[in-house]
MINU-883330 format. One record per atom (N, C-alpha, C): residue number from 0; chain; x, y, z; residue in three letters. Coordinates in Angstrom, 3 decimals. Atoms other than C-alpha are relative to their C-alpha. Example, Ala and Ser with C-alpha at 12.3 -4.5 7.8 and 13.67 -1.06 7.14 Angstrom:
BEGIN
     i   ch         px         py         pz    aa
     0    A      0.890     -1.190      0.000   ALA
     0    A     12.300     -4.500      7.800   ALA
     0    A      0.900      1.200      0.000   ALA
     1    A     -0.820     -1.190     -0.060   SER
     1    A     13.670     -1.060      7.140   SER
     1    A     -0.770      1.090      0.730   SER
% end
This chain:
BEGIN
     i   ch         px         py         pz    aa
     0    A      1.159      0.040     -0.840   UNK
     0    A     96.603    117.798     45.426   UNK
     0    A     -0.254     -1.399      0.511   UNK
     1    A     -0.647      1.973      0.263   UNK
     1    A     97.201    114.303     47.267   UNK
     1    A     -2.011      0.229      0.709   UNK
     2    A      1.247      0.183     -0.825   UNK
     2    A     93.383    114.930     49.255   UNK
     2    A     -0.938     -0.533     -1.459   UNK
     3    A      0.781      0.465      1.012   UNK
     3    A     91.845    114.887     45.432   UNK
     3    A      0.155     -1.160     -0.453   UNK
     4    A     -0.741      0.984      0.201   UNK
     4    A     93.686    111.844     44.766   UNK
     4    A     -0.579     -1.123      0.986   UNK
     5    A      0.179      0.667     -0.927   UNK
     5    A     92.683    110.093     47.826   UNK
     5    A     -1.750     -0.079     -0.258   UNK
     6    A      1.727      0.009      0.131   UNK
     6    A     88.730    110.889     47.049   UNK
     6    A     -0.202     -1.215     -1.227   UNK
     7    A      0.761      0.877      1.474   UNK
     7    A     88.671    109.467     43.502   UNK
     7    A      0.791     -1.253     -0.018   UNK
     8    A     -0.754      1.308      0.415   UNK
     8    A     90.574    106.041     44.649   UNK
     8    A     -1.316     -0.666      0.798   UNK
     9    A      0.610      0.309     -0.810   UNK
     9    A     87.852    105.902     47.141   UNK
     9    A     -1.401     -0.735     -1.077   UNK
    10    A      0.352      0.786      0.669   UNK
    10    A     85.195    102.835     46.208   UNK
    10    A     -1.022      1.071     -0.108   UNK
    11    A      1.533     -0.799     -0.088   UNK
    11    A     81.285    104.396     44.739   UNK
    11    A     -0.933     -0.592      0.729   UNK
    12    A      1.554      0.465     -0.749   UNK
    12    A     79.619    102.132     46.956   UNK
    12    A     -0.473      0.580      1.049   UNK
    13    A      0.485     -1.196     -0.884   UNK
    13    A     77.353    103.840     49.562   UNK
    13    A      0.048     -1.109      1.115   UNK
    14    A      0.542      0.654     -0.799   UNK
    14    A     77.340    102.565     52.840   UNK
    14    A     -1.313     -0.383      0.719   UNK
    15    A      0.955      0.178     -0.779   UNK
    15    A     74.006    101.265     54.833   UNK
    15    A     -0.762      1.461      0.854   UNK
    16    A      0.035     -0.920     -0.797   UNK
    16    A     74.443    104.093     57.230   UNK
    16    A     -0.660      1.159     -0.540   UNK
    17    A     -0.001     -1.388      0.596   UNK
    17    A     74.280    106.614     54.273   UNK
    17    A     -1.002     -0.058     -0.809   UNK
    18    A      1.227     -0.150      0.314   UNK
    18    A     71.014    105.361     52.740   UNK
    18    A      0.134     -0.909     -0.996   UNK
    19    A     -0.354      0.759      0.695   UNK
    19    A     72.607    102.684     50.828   UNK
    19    A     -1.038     -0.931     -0.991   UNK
    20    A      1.089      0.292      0.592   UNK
    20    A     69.351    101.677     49.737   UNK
    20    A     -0.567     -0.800      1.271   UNK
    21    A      0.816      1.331     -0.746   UNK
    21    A     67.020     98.458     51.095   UNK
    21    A      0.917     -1.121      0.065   UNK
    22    A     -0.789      0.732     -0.025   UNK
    22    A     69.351     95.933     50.322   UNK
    22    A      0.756     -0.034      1.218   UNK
    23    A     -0.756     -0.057     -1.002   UNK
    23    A     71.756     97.322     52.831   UNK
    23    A     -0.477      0.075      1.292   UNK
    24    A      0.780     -0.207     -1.743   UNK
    24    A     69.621     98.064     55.583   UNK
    24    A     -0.184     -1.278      0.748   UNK
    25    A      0.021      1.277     -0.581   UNK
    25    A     68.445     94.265     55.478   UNK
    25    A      1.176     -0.470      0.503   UNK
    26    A     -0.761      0.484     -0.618   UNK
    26    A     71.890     93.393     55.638   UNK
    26    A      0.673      0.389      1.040   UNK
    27    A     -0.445     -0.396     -0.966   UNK
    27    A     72.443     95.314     58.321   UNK
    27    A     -0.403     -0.617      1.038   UNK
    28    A      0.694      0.535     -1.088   UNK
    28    A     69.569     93.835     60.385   UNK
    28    A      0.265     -1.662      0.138   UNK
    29    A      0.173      1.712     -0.196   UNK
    29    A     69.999     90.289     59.252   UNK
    29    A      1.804      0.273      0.735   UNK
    30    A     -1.489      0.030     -0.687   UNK
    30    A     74.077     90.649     60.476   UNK
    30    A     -0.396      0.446      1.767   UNK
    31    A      0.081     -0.390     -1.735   UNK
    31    A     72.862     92.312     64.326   UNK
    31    A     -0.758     -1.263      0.769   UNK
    32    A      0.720      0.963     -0.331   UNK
    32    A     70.401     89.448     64.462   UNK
    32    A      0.659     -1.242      0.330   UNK
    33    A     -0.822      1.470      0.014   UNK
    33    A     72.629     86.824     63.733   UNK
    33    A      1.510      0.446      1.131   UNK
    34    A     -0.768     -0.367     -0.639   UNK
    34    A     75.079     88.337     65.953   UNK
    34    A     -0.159      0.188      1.500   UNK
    35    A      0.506      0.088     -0.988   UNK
    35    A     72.800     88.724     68.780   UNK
    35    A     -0.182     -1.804      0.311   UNK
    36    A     -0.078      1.338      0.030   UNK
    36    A     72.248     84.808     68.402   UNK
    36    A      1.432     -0.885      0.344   UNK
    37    A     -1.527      0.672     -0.105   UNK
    37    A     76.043     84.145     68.429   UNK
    37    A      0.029      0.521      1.668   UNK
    38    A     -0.369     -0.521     -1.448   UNK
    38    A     75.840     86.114     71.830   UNK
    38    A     -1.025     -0.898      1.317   UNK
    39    A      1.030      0.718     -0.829   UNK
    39    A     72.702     84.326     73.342   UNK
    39    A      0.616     -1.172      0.284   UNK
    40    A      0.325      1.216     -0.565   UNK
    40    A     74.107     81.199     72.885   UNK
    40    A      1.668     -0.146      0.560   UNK
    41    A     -1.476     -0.103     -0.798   UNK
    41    A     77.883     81.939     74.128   UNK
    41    A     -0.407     -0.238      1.559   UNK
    42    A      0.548     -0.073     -1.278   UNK
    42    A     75.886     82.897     77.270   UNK
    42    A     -0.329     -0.843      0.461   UNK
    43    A      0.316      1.230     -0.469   UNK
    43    A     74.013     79.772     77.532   UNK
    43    A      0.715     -0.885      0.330   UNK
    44    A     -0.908      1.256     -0.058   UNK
    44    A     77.198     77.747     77.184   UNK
    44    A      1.037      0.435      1.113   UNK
    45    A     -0.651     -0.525     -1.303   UNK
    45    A     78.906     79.866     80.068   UNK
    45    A     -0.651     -0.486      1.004   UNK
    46    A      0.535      0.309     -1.058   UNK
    46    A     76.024     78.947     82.297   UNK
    46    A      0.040     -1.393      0.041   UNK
    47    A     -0.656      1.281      0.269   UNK
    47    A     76.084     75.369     81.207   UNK
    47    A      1.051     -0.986      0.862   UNK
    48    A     -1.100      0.630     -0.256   UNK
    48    A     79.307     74.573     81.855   UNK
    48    A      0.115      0.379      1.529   UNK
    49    A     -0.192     -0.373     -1.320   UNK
    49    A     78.974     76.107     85.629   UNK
    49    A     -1.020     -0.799      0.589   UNK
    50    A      0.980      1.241     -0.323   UNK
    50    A     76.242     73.219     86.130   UNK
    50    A      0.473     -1.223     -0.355   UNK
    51    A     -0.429      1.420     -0.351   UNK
    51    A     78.551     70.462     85.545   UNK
    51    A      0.456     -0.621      1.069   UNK
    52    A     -1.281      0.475     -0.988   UNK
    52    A     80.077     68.008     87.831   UNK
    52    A      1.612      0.543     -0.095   UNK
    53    A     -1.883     -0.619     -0.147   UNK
    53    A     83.581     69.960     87.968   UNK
    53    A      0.399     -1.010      1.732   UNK
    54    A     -0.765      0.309     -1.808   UNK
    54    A     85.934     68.474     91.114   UNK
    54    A      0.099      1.388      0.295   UNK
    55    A      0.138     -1.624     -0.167   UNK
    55    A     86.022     72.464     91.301   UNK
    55    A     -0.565      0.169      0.774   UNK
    56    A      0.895     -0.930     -0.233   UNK
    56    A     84.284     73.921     93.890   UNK
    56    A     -0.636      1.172     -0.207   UNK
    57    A      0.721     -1.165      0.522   UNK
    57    A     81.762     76.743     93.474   UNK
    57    A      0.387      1.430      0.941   UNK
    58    A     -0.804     -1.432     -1.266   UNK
    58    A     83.273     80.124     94.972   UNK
    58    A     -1.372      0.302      0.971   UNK
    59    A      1.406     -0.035     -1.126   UNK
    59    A     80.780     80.693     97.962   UNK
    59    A     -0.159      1.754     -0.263   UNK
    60    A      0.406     -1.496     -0.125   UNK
    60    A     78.954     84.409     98.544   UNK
    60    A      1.021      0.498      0.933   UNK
    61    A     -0.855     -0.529     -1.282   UNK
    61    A     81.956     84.697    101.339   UNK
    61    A      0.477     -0.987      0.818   UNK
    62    A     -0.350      1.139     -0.974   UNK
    62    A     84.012     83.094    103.625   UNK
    62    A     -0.938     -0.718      0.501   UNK
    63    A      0.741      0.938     -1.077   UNK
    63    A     83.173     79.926    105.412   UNK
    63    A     -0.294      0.034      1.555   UNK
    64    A      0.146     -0.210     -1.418   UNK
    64    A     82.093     80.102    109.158   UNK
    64    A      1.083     -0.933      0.950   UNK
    65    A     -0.719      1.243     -1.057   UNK
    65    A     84.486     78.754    111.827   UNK
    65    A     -0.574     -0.086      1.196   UNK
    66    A      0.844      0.156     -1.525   UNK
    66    A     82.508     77.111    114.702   UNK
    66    A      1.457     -0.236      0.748   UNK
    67    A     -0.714     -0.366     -1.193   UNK
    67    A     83.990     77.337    117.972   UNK
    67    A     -0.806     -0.605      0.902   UNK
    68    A      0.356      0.792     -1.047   UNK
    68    A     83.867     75.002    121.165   UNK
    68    A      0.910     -0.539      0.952   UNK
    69    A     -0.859      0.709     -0.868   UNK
    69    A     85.200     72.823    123.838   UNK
    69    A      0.364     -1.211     -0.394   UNK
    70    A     -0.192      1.010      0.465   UNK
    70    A     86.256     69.945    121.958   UNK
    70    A     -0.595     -0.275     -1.459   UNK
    71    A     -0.543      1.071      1.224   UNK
    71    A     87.135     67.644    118.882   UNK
    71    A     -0.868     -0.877     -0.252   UNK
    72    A      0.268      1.243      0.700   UNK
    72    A     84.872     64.805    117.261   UNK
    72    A      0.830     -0.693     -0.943   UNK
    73    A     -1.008      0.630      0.353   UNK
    73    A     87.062     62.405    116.797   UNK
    73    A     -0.092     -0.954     -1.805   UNK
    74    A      0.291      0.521      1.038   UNK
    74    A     85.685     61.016    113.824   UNK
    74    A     -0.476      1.184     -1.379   UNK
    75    A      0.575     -0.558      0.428   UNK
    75    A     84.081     63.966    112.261   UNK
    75    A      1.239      1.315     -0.278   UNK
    76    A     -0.314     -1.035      0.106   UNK
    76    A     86.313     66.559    113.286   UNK
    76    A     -0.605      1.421     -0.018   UNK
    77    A      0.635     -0.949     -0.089   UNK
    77    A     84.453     68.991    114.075   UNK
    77    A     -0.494      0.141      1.271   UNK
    78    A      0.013     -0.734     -1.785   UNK
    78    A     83.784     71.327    117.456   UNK
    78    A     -1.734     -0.722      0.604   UNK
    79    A      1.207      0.257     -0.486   UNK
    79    A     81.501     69.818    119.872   UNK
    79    A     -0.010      1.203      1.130   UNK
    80    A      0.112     -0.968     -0.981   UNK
    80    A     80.337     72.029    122.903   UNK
    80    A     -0.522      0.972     -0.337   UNK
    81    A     -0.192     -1.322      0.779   UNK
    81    A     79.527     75.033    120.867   UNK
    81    A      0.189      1.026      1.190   UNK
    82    A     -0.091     -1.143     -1.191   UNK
    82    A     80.590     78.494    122.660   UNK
    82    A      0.923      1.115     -0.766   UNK
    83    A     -0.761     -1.063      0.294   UNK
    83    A     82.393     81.356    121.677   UNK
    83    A      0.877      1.037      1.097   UNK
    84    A     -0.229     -0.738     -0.865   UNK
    84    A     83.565     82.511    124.675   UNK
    84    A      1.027     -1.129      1.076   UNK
    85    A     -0.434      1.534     -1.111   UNK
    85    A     86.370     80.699    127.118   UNK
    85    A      0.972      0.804      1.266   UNK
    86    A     -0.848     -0.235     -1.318   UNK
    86    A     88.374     81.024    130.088   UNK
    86    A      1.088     -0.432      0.059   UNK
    87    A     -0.817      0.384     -0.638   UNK
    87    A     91.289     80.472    131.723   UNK
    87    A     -0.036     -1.732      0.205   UNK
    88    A      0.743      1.384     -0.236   UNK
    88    A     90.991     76.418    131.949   UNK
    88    A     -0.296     -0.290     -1.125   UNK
    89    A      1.221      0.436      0.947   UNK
    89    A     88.667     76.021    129.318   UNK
    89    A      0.823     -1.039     -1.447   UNK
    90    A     -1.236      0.670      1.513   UNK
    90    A     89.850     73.699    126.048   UNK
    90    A     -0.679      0.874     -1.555   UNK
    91    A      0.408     -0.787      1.255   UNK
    91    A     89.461     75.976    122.823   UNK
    91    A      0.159     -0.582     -0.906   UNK
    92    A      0.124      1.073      1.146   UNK
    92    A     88.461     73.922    119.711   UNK
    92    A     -0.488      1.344     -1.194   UNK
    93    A      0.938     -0.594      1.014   UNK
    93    A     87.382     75.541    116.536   UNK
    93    A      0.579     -1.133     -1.375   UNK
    94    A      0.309      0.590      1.694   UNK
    94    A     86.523     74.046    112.540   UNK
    94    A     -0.741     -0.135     -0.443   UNK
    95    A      0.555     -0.350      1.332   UNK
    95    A     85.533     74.439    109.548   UNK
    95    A     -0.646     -1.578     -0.715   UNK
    96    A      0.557      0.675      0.991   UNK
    96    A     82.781     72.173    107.469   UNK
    96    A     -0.099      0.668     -1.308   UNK
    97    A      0.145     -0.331      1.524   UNK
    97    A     83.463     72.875    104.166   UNK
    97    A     -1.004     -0.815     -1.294   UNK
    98    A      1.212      0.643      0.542   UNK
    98    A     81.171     71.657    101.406   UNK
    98    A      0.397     -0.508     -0.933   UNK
    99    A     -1.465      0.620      0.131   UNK
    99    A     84.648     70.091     99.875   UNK
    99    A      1.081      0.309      0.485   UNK
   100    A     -1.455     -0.053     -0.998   UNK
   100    A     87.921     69.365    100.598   UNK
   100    A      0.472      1.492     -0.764   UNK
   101    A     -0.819     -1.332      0.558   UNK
   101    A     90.071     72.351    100.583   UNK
   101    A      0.837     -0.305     -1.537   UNK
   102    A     -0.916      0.490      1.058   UNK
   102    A     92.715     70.611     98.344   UNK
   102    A      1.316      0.876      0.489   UNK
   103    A     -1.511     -0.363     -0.372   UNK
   103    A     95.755     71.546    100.239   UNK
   103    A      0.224     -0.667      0.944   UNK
   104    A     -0.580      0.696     -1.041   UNK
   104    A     98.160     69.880    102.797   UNK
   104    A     -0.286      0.746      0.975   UNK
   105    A     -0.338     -0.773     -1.184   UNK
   105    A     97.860     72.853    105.365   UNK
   105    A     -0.758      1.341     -0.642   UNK
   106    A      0.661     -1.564     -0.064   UNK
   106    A     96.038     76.035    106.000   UNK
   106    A      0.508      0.881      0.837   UNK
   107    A     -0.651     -1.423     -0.601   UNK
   107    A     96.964     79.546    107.517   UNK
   107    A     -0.935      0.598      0.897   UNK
   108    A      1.272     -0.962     -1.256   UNK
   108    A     95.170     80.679    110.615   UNK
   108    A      1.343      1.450      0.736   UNK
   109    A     -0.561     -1.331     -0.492   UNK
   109    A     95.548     84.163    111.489   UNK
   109    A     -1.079      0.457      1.078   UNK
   110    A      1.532     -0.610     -1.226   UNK
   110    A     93.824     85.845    114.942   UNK
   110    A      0.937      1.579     -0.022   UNK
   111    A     -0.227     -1.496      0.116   UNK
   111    A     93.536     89.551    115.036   UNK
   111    A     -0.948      0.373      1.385   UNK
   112    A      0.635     -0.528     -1.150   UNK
   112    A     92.303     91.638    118.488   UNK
   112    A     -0.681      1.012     -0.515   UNK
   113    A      1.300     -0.563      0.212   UNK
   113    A     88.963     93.301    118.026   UNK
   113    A      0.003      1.337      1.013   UNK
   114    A      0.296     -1.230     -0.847   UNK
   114    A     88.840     96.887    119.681   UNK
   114    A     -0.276      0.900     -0.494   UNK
   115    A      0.475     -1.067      1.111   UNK
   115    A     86.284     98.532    118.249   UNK
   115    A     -0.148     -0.260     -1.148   UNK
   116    A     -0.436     -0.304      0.876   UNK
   116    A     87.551     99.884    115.266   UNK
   116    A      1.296     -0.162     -0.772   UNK
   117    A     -1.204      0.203      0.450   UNK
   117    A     90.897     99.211    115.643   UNK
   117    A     -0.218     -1.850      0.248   UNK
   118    A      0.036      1.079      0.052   UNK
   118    A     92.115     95.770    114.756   UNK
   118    A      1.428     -0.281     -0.141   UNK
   119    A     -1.706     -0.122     -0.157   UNK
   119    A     95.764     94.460    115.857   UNK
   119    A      0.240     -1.736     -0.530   UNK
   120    A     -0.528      0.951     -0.224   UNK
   120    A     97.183     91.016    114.630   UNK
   120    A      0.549     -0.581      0.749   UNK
   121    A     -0.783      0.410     -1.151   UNK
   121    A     97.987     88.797    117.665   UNK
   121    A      0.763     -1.531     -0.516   UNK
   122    A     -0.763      0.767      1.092   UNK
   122    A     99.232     85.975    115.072   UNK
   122    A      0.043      0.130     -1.089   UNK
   123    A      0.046      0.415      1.483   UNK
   123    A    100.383     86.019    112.026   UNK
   123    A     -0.563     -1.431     -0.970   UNK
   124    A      0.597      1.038      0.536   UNK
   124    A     98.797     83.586    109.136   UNK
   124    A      1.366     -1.256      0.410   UNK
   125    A     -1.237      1.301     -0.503   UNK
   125    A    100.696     80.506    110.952   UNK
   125    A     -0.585     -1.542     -0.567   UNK
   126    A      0.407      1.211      0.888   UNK
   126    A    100.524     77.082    108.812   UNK
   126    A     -0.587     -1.302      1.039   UNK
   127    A      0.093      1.019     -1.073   UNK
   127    A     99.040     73.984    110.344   UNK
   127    A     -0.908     -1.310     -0.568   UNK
   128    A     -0.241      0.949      0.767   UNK
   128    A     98.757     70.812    108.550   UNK
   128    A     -1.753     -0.469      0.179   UNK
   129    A      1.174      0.842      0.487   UNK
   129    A     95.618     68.961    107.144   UNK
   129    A      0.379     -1.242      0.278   UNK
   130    A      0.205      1.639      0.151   UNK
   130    A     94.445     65.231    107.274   UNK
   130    A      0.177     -0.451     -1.465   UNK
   131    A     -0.015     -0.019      1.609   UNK
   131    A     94.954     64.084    103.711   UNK
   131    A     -1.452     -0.262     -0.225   UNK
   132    A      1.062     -0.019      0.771   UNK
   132    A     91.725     64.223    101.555   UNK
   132    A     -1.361      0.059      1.060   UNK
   133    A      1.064     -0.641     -1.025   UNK
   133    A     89.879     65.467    104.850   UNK
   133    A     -0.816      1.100     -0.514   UNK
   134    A      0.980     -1.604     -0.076   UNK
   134    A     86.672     67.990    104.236   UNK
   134    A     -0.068      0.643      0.948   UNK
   135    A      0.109     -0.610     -1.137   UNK
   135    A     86.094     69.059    107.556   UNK
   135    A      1.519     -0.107      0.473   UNK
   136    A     -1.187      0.268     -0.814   UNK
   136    A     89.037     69.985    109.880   UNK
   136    A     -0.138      1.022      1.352   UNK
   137    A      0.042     -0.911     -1.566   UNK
   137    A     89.442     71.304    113.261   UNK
   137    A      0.964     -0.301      0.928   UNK
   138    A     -1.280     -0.061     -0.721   UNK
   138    A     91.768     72.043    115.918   UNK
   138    A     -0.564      0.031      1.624   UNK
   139    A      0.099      0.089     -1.676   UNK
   139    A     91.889     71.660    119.975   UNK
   139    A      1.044      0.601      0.305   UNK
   140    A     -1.694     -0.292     -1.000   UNK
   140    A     94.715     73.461    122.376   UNK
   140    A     -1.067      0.174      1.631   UNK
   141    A      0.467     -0.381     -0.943   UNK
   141    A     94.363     75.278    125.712   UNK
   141    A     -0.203      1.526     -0.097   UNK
   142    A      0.143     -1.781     -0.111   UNK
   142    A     92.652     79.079    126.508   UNK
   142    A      0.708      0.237      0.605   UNK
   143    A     -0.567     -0.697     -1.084   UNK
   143    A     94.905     79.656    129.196   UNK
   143    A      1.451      0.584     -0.566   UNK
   144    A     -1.365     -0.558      0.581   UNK
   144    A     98.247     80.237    126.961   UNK
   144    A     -0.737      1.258     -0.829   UNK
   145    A      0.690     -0.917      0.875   UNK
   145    A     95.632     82.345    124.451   UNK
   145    A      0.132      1.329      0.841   UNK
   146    A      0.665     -0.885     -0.238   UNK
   146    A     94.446     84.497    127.098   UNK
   146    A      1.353      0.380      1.158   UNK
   147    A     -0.881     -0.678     -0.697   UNK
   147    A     97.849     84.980    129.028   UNK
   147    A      0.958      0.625     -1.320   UNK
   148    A     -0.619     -0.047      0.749   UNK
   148    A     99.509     85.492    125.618   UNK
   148    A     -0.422      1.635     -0.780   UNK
   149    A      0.661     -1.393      0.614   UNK
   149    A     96.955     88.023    123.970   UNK
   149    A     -0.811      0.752      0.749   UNK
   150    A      0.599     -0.742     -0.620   UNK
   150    A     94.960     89.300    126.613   UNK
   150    A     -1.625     -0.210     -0.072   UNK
   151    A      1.578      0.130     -0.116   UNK
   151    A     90.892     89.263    127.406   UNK
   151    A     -0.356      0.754     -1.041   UNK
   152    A      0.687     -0.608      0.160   UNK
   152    A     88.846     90.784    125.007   UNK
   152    A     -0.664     -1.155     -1.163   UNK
   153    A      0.657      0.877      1.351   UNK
   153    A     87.069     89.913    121.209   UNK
   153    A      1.088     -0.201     -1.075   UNK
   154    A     -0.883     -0.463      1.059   UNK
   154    A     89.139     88.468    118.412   UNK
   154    A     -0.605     -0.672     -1.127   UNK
   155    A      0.435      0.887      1.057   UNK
   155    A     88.643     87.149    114.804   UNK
   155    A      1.280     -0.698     -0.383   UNK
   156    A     -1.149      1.263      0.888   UNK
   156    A     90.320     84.115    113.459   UNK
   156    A     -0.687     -0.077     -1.392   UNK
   157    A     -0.214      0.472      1.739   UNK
   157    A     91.148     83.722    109.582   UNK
   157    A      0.316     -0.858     -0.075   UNK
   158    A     -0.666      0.996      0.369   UNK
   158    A     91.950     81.075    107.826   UNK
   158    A      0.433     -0.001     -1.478   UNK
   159    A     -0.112     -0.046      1.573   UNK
   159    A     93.578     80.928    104.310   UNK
   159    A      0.746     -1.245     -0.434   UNK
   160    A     -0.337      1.339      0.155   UNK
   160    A     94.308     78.241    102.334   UNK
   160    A      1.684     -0.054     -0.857   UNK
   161    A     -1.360     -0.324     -0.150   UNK
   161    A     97.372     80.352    100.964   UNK
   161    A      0.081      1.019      0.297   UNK
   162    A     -0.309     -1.322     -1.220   UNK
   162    A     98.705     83.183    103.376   UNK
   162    A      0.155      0.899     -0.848   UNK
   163    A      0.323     -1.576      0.801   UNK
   163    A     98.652     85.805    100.541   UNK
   163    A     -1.113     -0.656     -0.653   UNK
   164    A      1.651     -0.006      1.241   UNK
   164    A     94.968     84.690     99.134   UNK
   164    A     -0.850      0.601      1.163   UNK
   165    A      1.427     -0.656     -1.119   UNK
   165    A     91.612     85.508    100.256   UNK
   165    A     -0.024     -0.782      0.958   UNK
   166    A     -0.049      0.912     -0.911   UNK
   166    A     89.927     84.516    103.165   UNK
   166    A     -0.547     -1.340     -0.040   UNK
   167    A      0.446      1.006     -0.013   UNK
   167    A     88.659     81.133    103.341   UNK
   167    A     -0.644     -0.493      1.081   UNK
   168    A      0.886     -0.181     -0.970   UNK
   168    A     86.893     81.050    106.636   UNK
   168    A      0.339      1.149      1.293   UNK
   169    A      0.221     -0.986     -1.484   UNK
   169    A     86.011     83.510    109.719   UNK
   169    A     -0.866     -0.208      1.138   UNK
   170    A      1.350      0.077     -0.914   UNK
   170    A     84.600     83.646    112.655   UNK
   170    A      1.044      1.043      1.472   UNK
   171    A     -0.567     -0.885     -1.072   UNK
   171    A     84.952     85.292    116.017   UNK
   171    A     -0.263     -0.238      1.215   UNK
   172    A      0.613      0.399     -0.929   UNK
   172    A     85.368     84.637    119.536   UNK
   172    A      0.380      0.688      1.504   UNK
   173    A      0.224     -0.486     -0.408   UNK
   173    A     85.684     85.527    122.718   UNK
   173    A      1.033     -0.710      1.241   UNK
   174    A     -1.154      0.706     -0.732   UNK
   174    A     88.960     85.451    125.402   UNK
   174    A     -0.308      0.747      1.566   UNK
   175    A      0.513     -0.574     -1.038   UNK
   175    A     87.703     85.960    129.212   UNK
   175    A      1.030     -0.050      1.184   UNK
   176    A     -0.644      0.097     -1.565   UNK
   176    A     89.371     86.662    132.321   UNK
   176    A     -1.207     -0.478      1.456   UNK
   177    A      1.154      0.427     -0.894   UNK
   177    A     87.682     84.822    135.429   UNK
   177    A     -0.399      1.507      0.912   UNK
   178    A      0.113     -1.252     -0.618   UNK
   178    A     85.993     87.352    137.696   UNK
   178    A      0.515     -0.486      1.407   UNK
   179    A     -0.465     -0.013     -1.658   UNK
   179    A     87.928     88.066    141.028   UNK
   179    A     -0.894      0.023      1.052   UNK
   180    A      0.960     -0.029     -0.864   UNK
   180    A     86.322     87.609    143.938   UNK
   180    A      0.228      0.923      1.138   UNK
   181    A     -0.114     -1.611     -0.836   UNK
   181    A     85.984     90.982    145.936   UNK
   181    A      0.379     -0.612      1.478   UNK
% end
């Protein structure tokens, strides 16, 4: 009979659970107490440590915004003109103020065509070099290769800081054809 065997090796003490008396009960409560305390202050030292000076930045609620304009500050780097919208002619600037440096040599801008619902990649995430230990960065070309290349409508530009991560800034703008004159 191996089950009778197995009962009478078993210890006589009663557990807590099973009415073990007073003794056990306290030590039940003083152990959850002191266990809740080990948890309070784990917590505190998680939040803590997310209030130091780290060189780390703090992950934002969401990508960063990319302004958009007709030009470069040459010192600053960053779009003067503001506009979202350009022409044929026009000089297309956009960049990013970040609230630190990225910490990479080069970032990945990707533009995608806005129609609707549907959404088509008109570049892939294409690399394009940083200033060294620059926060802000921004770029200048011309609309007129954009808008003979991808066509008039709305698009969004990405940016990633590596071409398989998240995004790291967005924004969206706007590629016009002049109006003909009837």
């Amino acid at each position: 009979m191996p089950t009778a065997g197995r009962r009478a090796n078993r210890s006589p003490r009663r557990s807590p659970a099973r009415g073990g008396g007073r003794s056990g009960v306290i030590l039940t409560w003083v152990g959850a107490i002191a266990g809740l305390a080990v948890l309070a202050f784990l917590i505190g030292r998680a939040g803590d440590e997310g209030a130091s000076n780290s060189p780390t930045p703090l992950p934002t609620a969401g990508p960063l915004s990319i302004s958009f304009g007709t030009g470069i500050d040459e010192a600053t780097h960053l779009v003067t003109g503001p506009t979202d919208s350009f022409s044929p002619g026009d000089p297309f600037a956009y960049s990013v103020d970040p609230p630190a440096p990225p910490g990479v040599a080069q970032v990945y801008v990707e533009v995608s065509r806005i129609d609707g619902d549907v959404e088509t990649v008109v570049q892939e995430a294409t690399a394009q070099a940083l200033r060294p230990g620059a926060t802000s960065f921004g770029f200048v070309a011309e609309a007129t290769p954009l808008i003979v290349n991808w066509g008039e409508g709305r698009y969004e530009m990405r940016i990633y800081l590596d071409p398989f991560g998240e995004v790291y800034a967005q924004g969206r703008f706007i590629l016009v054809e002049p109006t003909l004159p009837q």
